[in-house]
Residue frames relative to the residue before (quaternion, step in Angstrom):
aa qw qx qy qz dx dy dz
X 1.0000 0.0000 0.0000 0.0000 0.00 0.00 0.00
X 0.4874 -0.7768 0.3468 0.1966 3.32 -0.77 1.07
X 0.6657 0.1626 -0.0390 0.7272 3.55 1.49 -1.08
X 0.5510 -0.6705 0.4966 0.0155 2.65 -1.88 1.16
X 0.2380 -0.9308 0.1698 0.2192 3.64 1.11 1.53
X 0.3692 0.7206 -0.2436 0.5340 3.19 1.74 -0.36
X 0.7081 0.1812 -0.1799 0.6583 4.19 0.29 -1.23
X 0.7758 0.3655 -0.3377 0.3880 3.86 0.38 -0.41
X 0.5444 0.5956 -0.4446 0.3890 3.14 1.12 0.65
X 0.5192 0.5824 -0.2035 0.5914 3.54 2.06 -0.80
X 0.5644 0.6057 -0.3779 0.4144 3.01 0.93 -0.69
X 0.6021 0.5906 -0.1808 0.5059 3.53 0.99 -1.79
X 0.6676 0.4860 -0.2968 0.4796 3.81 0.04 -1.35
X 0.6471 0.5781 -0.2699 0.4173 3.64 0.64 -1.01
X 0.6663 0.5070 -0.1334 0.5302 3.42 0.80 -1.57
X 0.7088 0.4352 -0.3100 0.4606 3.52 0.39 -1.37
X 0.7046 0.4210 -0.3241 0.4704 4.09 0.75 -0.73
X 0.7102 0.4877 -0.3104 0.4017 3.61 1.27 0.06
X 0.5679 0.6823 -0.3938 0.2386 3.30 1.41 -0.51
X 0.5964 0.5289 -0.3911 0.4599 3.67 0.95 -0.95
X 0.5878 0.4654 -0.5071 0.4251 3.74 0.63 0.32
X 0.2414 0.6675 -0.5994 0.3701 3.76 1.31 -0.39
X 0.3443 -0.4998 0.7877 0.1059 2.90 -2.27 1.71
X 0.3874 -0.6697 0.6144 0.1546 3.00 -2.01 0.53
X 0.2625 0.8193 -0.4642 0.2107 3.36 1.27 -0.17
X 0.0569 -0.8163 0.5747 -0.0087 3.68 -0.58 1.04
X 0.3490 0.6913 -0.5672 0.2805 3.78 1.49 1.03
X 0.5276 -0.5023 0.5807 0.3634 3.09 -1.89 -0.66
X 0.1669 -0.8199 0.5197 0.1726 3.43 -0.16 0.77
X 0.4114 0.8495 -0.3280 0.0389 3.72 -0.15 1.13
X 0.2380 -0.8236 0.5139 0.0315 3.66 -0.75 0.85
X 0.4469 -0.6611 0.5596 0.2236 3.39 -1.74 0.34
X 0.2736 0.7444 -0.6091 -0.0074 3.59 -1.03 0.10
X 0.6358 -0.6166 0.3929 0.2474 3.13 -1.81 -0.08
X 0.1677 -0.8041 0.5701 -0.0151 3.68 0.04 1.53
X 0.2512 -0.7294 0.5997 0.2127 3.40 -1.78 0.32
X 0.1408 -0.7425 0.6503 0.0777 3.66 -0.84 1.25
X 0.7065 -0.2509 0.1293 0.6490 3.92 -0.79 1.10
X 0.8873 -0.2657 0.0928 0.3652 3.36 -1.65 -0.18
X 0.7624 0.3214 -0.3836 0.4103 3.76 0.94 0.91
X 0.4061 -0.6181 0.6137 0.2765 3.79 -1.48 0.92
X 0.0224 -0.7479 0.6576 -0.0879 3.09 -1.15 1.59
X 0.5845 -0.5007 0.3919 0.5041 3.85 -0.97 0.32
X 0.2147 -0.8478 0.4806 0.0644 3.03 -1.66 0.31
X 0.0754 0.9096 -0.4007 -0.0798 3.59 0.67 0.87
X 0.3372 -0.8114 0.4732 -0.0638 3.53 -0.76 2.00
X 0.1457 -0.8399 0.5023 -0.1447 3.37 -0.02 1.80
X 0.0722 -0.8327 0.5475 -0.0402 3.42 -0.23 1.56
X 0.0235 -0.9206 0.3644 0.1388 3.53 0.08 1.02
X 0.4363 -0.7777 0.3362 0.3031 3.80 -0.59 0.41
X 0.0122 0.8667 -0.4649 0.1806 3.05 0.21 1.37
X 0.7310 -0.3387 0.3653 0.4664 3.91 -1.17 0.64
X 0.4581 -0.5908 0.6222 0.2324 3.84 0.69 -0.43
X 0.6852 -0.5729 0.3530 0.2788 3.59 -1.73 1.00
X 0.5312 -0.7422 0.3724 0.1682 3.19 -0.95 1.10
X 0.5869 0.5205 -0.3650 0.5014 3.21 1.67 -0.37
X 0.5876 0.6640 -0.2632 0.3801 3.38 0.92 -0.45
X 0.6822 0.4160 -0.1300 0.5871 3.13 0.97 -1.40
X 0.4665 0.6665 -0.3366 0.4741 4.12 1.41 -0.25
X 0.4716 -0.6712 0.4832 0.3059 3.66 -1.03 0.87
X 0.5353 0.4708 -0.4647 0.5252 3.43 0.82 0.74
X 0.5446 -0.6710 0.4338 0.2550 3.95 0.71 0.60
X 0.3493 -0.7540 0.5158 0.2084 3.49 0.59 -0.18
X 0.8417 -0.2388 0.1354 0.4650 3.78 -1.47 0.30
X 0.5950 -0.5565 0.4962 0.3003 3.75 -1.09 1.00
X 0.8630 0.4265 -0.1008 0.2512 2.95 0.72 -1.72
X 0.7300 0.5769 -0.0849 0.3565 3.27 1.78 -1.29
X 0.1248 -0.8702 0.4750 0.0402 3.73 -0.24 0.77
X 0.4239 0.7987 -0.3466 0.2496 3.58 1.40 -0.20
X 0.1907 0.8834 -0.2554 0.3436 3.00 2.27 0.31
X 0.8429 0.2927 0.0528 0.4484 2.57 0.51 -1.90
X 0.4459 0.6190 -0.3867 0.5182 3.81 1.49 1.07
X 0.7478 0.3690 -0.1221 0.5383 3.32 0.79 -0.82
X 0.5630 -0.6977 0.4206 0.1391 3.42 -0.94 1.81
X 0.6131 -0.5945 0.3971 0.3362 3.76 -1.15 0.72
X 0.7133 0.4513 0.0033 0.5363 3.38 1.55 -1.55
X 0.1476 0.8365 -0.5167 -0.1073 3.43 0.30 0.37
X 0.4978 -0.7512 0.4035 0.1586 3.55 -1.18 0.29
X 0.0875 -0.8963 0.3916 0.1889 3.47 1.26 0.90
X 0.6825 0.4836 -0.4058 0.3684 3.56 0.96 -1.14
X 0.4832 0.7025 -0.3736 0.3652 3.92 1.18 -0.03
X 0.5288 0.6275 -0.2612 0.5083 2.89 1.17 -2.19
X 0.8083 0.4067 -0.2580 0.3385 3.71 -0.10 -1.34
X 0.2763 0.7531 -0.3795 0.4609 3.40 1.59 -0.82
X 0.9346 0.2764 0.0343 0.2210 2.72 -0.65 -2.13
X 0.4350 0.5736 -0.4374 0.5389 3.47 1.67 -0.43
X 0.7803 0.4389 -0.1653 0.4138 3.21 -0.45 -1.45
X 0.6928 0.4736 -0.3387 0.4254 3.86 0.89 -0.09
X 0.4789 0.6629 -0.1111 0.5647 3.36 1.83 -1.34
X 0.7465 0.5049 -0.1262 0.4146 3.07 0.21 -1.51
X 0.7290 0.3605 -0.2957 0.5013 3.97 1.08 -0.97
X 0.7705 0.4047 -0.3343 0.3617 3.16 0.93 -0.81
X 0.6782 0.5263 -0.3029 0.4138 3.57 1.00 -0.25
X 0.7157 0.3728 -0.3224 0.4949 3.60 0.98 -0.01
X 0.2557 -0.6733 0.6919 0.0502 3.27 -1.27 1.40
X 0.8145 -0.4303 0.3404 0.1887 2.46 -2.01 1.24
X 0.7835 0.4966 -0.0007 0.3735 3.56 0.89 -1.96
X 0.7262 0.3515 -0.2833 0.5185 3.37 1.41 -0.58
X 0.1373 -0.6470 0.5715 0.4858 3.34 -1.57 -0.75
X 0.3031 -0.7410 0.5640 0.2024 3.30 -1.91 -0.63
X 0.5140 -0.5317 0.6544 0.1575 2.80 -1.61 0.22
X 0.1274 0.8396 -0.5116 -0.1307 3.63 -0.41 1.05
X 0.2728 -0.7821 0.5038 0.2453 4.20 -0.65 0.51
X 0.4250 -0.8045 0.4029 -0.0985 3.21 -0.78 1.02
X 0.2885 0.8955 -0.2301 0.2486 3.24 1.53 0.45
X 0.0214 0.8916 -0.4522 0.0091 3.71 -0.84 0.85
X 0.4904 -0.6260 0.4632 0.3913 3.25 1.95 -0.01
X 0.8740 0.0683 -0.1428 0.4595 3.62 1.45 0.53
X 0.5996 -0.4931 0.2167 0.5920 3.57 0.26 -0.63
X 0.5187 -0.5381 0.6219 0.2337 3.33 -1.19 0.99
X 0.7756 0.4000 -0.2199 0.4359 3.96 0.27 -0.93
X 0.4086 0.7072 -0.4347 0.3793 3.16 1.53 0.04
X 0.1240 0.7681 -0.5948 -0.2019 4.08 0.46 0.51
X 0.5927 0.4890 -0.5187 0.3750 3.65 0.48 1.08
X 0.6827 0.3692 -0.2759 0.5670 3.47 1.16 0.27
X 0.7041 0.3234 -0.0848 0.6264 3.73 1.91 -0.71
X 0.0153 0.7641 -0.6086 -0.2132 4.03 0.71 -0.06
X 0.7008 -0.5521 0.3868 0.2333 2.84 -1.44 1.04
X 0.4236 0.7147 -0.3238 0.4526 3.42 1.07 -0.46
X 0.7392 0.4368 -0.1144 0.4996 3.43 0.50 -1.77
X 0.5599 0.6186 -0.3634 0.4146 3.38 1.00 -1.49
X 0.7639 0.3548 -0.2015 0.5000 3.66 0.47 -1.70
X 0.6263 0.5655 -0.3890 0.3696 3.55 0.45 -0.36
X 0.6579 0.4611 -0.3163 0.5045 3.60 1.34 -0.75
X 0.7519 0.3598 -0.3957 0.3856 3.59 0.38 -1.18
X 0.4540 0.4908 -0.6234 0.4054 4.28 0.98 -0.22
X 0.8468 0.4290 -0.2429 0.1998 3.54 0.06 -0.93
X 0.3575 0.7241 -0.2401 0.5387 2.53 2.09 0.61
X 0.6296 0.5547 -0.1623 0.5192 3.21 1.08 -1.86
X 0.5394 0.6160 -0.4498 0.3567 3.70 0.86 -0.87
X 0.7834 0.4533 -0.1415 0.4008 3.73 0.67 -1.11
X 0.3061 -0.6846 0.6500 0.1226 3.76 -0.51 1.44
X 0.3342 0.7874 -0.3848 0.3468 3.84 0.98 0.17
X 0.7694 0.4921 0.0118 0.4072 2.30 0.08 -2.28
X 0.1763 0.7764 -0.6012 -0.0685 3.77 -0.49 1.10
X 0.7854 0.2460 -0.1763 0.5399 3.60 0.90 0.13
X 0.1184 0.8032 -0.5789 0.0752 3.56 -1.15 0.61
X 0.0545 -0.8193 0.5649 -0.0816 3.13 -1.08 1.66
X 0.3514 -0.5393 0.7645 -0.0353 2.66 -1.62 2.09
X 0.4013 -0.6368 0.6578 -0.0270 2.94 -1.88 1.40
X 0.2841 0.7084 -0.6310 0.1393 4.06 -0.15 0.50
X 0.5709 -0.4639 0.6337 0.2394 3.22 -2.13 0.76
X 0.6196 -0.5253 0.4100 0.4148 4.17 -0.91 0.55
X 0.7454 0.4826 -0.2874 0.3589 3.63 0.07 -1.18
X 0.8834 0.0966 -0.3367 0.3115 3.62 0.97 0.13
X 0.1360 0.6574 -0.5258 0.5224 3.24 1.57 1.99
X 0.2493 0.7268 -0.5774 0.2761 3.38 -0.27 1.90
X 0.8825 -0.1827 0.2419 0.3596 3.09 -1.32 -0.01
X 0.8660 0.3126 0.1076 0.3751 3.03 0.23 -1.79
X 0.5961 0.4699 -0.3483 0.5501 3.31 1.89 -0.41
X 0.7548 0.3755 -0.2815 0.4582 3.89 1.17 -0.55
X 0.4470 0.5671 -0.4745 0.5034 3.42 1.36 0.75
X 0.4803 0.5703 -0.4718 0.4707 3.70 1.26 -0.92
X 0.7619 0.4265 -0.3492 0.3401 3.60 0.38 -1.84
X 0.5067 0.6578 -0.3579 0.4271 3.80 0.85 -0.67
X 0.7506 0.4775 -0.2283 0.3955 3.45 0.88 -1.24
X 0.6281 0.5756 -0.0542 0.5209 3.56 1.50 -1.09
X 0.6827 -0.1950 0.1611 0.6855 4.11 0.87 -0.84
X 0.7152 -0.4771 0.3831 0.3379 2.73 -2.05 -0.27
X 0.3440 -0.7691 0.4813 0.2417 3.50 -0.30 1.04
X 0.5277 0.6270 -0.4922 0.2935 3.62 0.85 0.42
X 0.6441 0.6061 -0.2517 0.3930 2.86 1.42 -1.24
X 0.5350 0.7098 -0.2912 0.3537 3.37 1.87 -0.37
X 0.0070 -0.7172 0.6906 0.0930 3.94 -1.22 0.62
X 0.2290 -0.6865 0.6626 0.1927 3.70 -1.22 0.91
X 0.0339 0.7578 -0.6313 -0.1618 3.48 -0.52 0.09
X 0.0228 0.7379 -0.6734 0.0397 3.63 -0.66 0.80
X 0.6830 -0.6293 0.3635 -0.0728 2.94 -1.96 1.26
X 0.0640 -0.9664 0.2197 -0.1174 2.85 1.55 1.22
X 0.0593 -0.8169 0.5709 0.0570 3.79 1.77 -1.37
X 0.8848 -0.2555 0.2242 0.3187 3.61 -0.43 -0.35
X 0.4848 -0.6751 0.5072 0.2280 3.70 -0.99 1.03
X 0.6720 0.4625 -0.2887 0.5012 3.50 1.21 -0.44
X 0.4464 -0.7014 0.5453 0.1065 3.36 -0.90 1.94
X 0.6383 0.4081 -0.4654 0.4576 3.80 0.44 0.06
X 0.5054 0.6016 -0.4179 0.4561 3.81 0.99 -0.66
X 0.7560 0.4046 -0.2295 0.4606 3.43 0.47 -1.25
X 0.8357 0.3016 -0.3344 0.3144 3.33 0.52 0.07
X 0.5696 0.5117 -0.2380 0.5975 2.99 1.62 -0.41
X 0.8565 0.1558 -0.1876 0.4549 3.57 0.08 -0.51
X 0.8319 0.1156 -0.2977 0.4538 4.09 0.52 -0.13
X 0.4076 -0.6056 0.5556 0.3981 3.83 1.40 0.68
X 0.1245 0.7039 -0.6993 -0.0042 4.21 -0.09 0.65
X 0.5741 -0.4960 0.5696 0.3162 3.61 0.28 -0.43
X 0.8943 0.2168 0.0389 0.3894 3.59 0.70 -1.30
X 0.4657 -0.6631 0.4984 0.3083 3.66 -1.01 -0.07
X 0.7048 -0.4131 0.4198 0.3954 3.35 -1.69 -0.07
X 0.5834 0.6295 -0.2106 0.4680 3.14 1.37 -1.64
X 0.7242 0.3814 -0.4056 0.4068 3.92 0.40 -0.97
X 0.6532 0.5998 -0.2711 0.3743 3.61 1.34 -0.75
X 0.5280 0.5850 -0.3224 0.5245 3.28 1.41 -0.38
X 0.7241 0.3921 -0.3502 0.4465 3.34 0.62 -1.29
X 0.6638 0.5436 -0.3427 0.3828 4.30 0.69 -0.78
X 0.5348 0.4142 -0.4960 0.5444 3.85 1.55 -0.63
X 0.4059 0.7627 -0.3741 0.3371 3.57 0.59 -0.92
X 0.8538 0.1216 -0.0536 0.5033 3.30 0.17 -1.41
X 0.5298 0.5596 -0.4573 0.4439 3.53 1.12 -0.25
X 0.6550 0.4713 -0.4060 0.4289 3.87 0.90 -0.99
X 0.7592 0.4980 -0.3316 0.2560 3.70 0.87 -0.84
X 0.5344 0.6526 -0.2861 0.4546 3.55 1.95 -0.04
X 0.6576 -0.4924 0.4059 0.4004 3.33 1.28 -0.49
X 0.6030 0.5447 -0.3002 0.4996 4.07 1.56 -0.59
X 0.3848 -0.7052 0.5676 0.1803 3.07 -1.04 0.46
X 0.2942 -0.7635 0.5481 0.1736 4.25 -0.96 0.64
X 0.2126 -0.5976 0.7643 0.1160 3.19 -1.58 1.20
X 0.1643 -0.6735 0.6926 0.1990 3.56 -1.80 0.46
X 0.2657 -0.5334 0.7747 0.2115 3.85 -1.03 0.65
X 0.2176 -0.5973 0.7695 -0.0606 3.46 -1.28 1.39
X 0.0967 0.7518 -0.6337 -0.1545 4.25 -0.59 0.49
X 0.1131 -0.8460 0.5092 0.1105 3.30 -1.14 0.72
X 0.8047 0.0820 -0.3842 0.4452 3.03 -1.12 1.80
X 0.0315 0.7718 -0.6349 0.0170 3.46 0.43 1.10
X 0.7544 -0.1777 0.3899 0.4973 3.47 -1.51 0.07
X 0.8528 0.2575 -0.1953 0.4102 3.32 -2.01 0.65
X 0.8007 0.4404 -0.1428 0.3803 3.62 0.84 -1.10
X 0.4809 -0.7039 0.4698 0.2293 3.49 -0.22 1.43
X 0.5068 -0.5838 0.5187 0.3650 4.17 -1.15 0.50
X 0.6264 0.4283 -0.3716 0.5349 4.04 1.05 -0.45
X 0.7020 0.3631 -0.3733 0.4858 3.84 0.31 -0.68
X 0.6401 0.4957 -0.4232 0.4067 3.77 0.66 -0.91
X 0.4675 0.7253 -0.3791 0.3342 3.64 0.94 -1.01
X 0.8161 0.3624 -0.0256 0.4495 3.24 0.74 -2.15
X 0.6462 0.6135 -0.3432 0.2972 3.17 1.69 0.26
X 0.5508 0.7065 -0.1550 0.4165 2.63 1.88 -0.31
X 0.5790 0.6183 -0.1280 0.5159 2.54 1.86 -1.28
X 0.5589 0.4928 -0.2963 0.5975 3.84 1.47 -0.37
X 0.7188 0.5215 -0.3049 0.3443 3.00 0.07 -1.44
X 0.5507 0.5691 -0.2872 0.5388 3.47 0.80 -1.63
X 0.8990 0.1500 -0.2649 0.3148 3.92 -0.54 -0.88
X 0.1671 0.7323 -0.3925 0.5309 3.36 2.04 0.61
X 0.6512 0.5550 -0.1203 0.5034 3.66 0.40 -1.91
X 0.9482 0.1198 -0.1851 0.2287 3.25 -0.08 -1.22
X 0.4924 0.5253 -0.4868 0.4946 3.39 1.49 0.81
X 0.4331 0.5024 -0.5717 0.4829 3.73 0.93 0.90
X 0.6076 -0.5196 0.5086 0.3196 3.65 0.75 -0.31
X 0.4934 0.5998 -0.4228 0.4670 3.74 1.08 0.47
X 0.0066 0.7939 -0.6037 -0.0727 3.35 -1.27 1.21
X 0.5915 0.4584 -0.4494 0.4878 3.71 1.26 0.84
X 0.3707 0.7320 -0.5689 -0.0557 3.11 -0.64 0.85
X 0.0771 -0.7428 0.6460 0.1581 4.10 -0.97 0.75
X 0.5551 -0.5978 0.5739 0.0714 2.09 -2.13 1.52
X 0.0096 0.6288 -0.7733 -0.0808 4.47 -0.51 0.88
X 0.3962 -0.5300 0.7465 0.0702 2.69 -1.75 1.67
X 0.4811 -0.5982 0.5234 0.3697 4.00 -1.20 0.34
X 0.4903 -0.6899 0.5206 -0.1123 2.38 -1.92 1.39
X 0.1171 -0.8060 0.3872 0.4321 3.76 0.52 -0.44
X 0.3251 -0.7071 0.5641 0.2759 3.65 -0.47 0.25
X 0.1802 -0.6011 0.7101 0.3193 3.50 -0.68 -0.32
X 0.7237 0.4107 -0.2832 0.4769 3.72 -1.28 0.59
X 0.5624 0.4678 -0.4190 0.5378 3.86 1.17 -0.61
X 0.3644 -0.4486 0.6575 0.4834 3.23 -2.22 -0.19
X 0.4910 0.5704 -0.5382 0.3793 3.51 -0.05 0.48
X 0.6283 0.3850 -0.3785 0.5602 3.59 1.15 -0.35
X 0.5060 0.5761 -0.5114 0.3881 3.72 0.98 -0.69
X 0.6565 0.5437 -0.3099 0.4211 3.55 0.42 -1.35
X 0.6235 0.5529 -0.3295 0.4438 3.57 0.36 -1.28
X 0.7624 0.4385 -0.2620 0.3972 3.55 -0.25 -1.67
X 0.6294 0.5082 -0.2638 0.5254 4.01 1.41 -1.01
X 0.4841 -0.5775 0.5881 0.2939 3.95 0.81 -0.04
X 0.5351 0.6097 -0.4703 0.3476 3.36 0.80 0.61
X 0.8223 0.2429 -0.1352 0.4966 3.33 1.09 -0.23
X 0.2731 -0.7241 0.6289 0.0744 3.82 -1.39 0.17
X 0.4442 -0.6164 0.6266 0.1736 3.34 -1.08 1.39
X 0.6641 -0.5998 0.3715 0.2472 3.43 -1.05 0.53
X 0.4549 -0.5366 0.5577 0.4405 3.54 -0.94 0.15
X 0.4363 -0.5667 0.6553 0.2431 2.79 -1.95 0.04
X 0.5908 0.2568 -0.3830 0.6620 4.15 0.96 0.01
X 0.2406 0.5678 -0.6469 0.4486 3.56 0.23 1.09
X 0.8582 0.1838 -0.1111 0.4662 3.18 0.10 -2.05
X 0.5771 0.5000 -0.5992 0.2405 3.66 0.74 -0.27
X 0.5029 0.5815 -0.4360 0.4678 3.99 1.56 -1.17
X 0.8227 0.2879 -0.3696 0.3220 3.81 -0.20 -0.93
X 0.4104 0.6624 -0.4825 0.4000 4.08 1.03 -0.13
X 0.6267 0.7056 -0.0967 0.3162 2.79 0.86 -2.07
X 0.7010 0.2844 -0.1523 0.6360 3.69 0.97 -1.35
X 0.6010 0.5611 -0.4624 0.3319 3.67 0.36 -1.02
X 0.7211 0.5143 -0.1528 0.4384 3.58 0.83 -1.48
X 0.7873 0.2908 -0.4042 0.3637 3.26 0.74 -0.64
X 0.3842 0.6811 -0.4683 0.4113 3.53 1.57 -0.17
X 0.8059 0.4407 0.1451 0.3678 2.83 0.39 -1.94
X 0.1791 0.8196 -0.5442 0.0001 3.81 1.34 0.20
X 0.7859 0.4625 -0.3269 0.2483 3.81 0.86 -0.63
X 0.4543 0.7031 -0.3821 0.3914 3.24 1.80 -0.36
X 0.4117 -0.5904 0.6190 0.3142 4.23 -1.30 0.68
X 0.3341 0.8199 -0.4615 -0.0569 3.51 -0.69 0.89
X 0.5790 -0.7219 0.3790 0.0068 2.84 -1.07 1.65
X 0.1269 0.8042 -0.5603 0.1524 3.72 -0.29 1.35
X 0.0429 -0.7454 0.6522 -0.1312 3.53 0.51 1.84
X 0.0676 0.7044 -0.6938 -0.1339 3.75 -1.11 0.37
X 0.3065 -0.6991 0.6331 0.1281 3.14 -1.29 1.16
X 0.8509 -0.0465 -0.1287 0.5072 3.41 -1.36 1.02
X 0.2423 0.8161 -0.4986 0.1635 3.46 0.69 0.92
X 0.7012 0.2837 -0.3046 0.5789 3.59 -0.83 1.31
X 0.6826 0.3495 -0.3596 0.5317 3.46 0.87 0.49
X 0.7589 -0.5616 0.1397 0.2987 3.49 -1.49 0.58
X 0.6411 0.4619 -0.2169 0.5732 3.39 1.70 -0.67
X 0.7361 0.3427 -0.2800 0.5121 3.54 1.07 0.21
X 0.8696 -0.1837 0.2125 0.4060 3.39 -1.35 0.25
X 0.4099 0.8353 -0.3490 0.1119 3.99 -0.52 0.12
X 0.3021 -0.8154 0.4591 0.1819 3.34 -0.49 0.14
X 0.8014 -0.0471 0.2455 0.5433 3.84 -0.03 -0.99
X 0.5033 -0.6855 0.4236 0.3120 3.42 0.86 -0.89
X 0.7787 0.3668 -0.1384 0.4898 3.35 1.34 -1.01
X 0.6557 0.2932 -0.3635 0.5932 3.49 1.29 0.38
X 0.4206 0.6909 -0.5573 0.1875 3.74 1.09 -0.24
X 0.8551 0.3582 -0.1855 0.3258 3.76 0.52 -0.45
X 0.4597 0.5409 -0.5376 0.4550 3.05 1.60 0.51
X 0.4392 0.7376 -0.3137 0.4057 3.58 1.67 -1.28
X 0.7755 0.4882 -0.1469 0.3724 3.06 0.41 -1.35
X 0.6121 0.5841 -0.2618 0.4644 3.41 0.88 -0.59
X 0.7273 0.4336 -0.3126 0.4305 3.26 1.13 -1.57
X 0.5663 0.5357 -0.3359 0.5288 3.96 0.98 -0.96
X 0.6684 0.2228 -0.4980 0.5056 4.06 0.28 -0.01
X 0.4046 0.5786 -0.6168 0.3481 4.27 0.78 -0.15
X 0.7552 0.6001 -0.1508 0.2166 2.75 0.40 -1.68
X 0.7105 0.3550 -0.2619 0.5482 3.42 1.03 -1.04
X 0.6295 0.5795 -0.3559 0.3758 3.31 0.88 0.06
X 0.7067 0.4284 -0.0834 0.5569 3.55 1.48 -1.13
X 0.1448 -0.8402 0.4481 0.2688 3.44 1.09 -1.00
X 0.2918 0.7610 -0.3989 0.4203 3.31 2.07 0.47
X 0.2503 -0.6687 0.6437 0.2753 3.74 -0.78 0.86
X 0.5625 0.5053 -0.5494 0.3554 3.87 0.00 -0.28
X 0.6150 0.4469 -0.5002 0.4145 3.69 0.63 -0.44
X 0.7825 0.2674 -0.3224 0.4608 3.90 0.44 0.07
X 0.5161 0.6999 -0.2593 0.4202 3.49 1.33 1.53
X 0.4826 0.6473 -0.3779 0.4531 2.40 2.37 -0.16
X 0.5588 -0.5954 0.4858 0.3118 4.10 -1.24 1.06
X 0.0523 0.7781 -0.6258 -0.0156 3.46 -0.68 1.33
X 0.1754 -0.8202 0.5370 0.0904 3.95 -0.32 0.63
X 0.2506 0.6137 -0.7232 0.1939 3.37 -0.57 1.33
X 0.5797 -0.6135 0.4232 0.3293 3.21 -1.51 0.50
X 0.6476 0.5464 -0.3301 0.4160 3.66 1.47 -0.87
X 0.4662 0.7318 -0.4221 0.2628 3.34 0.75 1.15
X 0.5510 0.6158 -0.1108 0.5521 2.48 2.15 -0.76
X 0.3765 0.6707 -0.3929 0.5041 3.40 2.06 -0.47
X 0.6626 0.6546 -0.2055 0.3003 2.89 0.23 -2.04
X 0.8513 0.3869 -0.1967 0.2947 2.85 0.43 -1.39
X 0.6463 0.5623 -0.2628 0.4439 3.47 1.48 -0.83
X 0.3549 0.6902 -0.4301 0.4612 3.70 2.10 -1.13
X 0.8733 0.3062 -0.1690 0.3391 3.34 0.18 -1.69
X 0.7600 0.3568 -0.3611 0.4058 3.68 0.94 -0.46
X 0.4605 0.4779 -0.4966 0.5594 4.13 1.24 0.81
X 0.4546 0.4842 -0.5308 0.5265 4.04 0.99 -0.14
X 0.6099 0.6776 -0.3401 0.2306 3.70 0.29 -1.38
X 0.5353 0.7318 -0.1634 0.3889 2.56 1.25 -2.60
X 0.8285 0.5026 -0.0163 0.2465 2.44 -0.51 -2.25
């Protein structure tokens, strides 16, 4: 059994007392930035779409412990908008002279043709195909609905090289996923979906989360450290590490608000980049922190959180370990360090 019915029932109760806050917002939520494709930084234009929201979530199994993005994304969506707005976005923001990197996001699965209908699905990636720009594009999907027949659609519609799935993986260890982020899935279903994604011609991102609920900063550390060389004997070279976030609405916020939990350090991720890369010099790795330097996100002391922070976005940009070499002196390092060697202990 995949989820533990007991914590994924709390899970549920949690969700169910948060949904009537659900936004209805039926925009496009979208933004530029700077992304790395193999050995060049190219623009990046990041397309949050408002969709029904993840199906596991919305599922009498409560969805992820950790994930609240639930509660952004309208009951009704408006697809003939969605298209609207792609195709409007999409002229005015690409130039002739550059390329890009486009993100695909929905706060669930894109392959979901119950949260995406296939319709929409094919309707986005032609209008995609339109753009000699456009060398890379990532679609976010949960494993279970990365088949056969859904990456033949993409085959039919653009080049599926140009294609990245990234799917929400958190952790090679099958007891993590069920105990601590209620994933729904195994290691095993994720194997089989890189599997079938490598054999179409797409290429796989892995979302690594660090410190989920239950999971100590020293053991999570070394999970990554598994997971990660897990990852890269499937033949994956993208993989980003999301440090926790708090939701509001998660049992992960329940914990939080009770002093039961801690948002990660931030020389967590500079120590685990740090090894991943040098192990790993060929692997893309991705160290985005959300709401980093603030209390529900990642942090440290406060007074180095934003030099810290800078170096990890060098970094994912350059893939250059010297950008996380530069001498920062704070004394809460020495915190850090004891936080993490009485976890050991202990």
């Amino acid at each position: 059994m995949k989820i533990n019915t007991s914590y994924s029932e709390s899970i549920k109760q949690i969700r169910e007392k948060n949904l009537p806050s659900r936004e209805h917002s039926r925009r496009i939520i979208h933004w530029e930035e700077k992304h790395r494709i193999k050995s060049e930084v190219v623009k990046a234009l990041v397309f949050i779409l408002p969709t029904r929201g993840c199906s596991w979530a919305l599922s009498g199994s409560g969805g992820c412990s950790v994930c609240g993005y639930l509660y952004d994304n309208p009951q009704k969506p408006d697809f003939e908008m969605i298209m609207i707005s792609i195709k409007d976005i999409l002229n005015k923001k690409i130039q002739q002279e550059e390329e890009y990197s486009i993100k695909i996001f929905t706060s669930g699965s894109f392959l979901d043709r119950n949260e995406v209908p296939i319709n929409v699905q094919e309707a986005i990636l032609k209008e995609l195909a339109k753009y000699h720009q456009i060398r890379e594009i990532v679609l976010e999907s949960r494993p279970e609905y990365i088949n056969d027949k859904i990456l033949q659609n993409i085959v039919n519609n653009i080049d599926i090289s140009k294609i990245e799935i990234a799917i929400g993986l958190e952790s090679a260890n099958n007891k993590i996923l069920k105990n601590s982020v209620n994933k729904g899935f195994f290691w095993e279903d994720f194997e089989q979906a890189t599997e079938r994604i490598i054999k179409f011609g797409a290429k796989v991102k892995a979302y690594l989360l660090f410190k989920p609920p239950f999971v100590t900063e020293y053991d999570s550390i070394n999970d990554i450290f598994l997971s990660v060389s897990k990852i890269k004997k499937l033949g994956i070279d993208t993989v980003s590490i999301n440090a926790i976030s708090i939701h509001r609405g998660t049992y992960l916020s329940l914990l939080f608000e009770k002093n039961q939990y801690r948002p990660p350090w931030l020389w967590s991720l500079v120590y685990i980049c740090k090894e991943i890369k040098a192990k790993f010099p060929e692997i893309r790795l991705i160290c985005d922190v959300v709401a980093g330097g603030t209390r529900r996100g990642a942090h440290n002391c406060g007074e180095c959180d934003k030099a810290i922070l800078e170096q990890l976005k060098e970094f994912t940009l350059t893939q250059d370990l010297k950008a996380l070499n530069h001498n920062i002196q704070c004394s809460c390092k020495e915190e850090w360090k004891g936080y993490v060697l009485h976890e050991k202990i202990s």
